[in-house]
N, C-alpha and C positions, 0 to 999 in steps of 0.2 A: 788664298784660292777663291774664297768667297768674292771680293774686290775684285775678282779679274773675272769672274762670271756675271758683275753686277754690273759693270765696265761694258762689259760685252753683250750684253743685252741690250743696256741702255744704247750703243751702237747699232745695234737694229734695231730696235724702236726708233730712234732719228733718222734711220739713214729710208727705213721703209713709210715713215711719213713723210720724208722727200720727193721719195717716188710715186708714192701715192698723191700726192700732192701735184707733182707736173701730169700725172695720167687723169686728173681730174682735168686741169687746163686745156687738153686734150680733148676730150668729150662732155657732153652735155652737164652743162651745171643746172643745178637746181633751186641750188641757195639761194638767199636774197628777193623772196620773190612774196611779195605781199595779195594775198588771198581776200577778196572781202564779196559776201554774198550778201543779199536780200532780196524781200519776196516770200514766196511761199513756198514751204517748204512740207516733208511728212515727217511726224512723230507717233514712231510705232505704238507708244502708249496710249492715245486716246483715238487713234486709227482715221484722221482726216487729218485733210491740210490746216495746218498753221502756221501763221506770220511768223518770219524766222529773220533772223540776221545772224553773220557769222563774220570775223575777222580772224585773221591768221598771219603769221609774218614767221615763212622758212629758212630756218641756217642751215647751208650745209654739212653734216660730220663726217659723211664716207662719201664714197664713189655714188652709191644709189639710195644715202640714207639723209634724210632731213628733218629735222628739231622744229618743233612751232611752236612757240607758248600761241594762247587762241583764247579768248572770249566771246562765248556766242550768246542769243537770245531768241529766244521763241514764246509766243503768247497766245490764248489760244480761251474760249469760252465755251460752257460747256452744262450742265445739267444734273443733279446728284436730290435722287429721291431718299428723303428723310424721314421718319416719326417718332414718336413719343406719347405720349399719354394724351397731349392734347393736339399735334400737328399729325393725326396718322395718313403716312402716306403722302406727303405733302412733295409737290417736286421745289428745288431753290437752285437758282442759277449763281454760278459763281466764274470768275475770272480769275487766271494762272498765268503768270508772269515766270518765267524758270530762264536764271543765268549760268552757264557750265561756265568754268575758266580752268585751265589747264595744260599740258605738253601733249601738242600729237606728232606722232613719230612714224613719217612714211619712210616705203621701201620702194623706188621707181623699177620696172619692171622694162622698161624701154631695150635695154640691150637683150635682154630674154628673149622680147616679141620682133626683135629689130624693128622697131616701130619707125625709125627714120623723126627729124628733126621737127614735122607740123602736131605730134602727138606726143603726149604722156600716158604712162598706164602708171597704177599707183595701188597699193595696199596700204592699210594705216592702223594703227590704232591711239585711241587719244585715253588719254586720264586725266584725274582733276577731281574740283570739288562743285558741287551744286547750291547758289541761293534761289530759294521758291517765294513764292508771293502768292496767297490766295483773297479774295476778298470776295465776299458774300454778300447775298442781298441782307439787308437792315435787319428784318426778323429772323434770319435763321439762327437757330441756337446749337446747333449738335459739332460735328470734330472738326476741325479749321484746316488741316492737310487732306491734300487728297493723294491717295497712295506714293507716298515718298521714296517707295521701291528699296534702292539701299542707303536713302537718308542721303547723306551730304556727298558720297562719292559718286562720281564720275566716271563712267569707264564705255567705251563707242569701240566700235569696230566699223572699219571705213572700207568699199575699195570705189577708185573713180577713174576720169579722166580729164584729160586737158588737151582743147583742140587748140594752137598755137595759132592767132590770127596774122602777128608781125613779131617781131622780137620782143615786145615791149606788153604786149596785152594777147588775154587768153581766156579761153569760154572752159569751165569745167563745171564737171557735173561729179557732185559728191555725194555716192548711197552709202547709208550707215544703219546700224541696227538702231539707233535712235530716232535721227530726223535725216532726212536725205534734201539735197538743197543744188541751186545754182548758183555759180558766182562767174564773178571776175579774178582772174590773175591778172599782176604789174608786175614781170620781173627787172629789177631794179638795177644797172649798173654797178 
């Protein structure tokens, strides 16, 4: 009895990924579609613009759902008053170099809004892990990170859009509780 339940599932599960599968050929794909921004962008933590770049490359997995692995960069200088017994009060400038890499995983919202074919709408979230880079001017001696928040994780919450210029290239604008940024889409053949 078990076997014929396991049988029989496993038949819906291929037989609704078939169909799913031509309902996708049907309407708007997503997949395939390489993201890459730079420029300037905002990063809520140190609350101005900074130089940003971002890559992304979309697979399709559902009807409105898309996979990115992504590595981004953003850098950014900045000011951190110090002292001690003999520097009191002293201000030292330091530079942050911060790369996320990780999976961002949108939800398109187009048939919701009936947005029609020159628009995307998009929610997301991305995860991952964080390398930082700080460096200091010569003399400073006091703590080499600056607020690492949760240390090596990654975790964004996105929502954007994408105005479709031609089939092939796309203007999108992507706010996040981290850095919010412009790019280009290439959706790819």
């Amino acid at each position: 009895m078990k076997t014929i339940h396991a049988a029989f599932f496993l038949f819906l599960m291929l037989t609704g990924k078939f169909l799913l599968a031509q309902e996708i050929e049907t309407k708007e794909f997503y997949g395939r579609t390489l993201n890459a921004g730079a420029g300037i962008g905002y990063y809520n933590y140190v609350g101005y613009p900074v130089q940003t770049a971002h890559i992304d490359y979309e697979l399709q997995i559902d009807r409105n759902i898309t996979a990115a692995p992504f590595v981004s960069m953003y850098a950014y200088s900045s000011t951190y008053l110090w002292g001690d017994a003999y520097n009191v009060g002293k201000i030292y400038k330091y530079n942050e170099t911060v790369v996320p890499m990780g999976l961002k995983i949108t939800y398109y919202f187009d048939d919701l809004l009936k947005a029609g074919t020159k628009w995307d709408f998009y929610s997301s979230g991305s995860l991952g892990f964080i390398y930082r880079k700080t460096t200091w001017e010569s003399s400073y001696q006091g703590k080499n990170q600056i607020d690492p928040g949760m240390g090596p994780l990654y975790i964004d919450l996105h929502i954007g859009t994408e105005f479709h210029v031609n089939k092939t290239v796309g203007l999108a604008l992507d706010i996040s509780t981290g850095r919010s940024t412009l790019a280009l889409a290439f959706h790819l053949p």
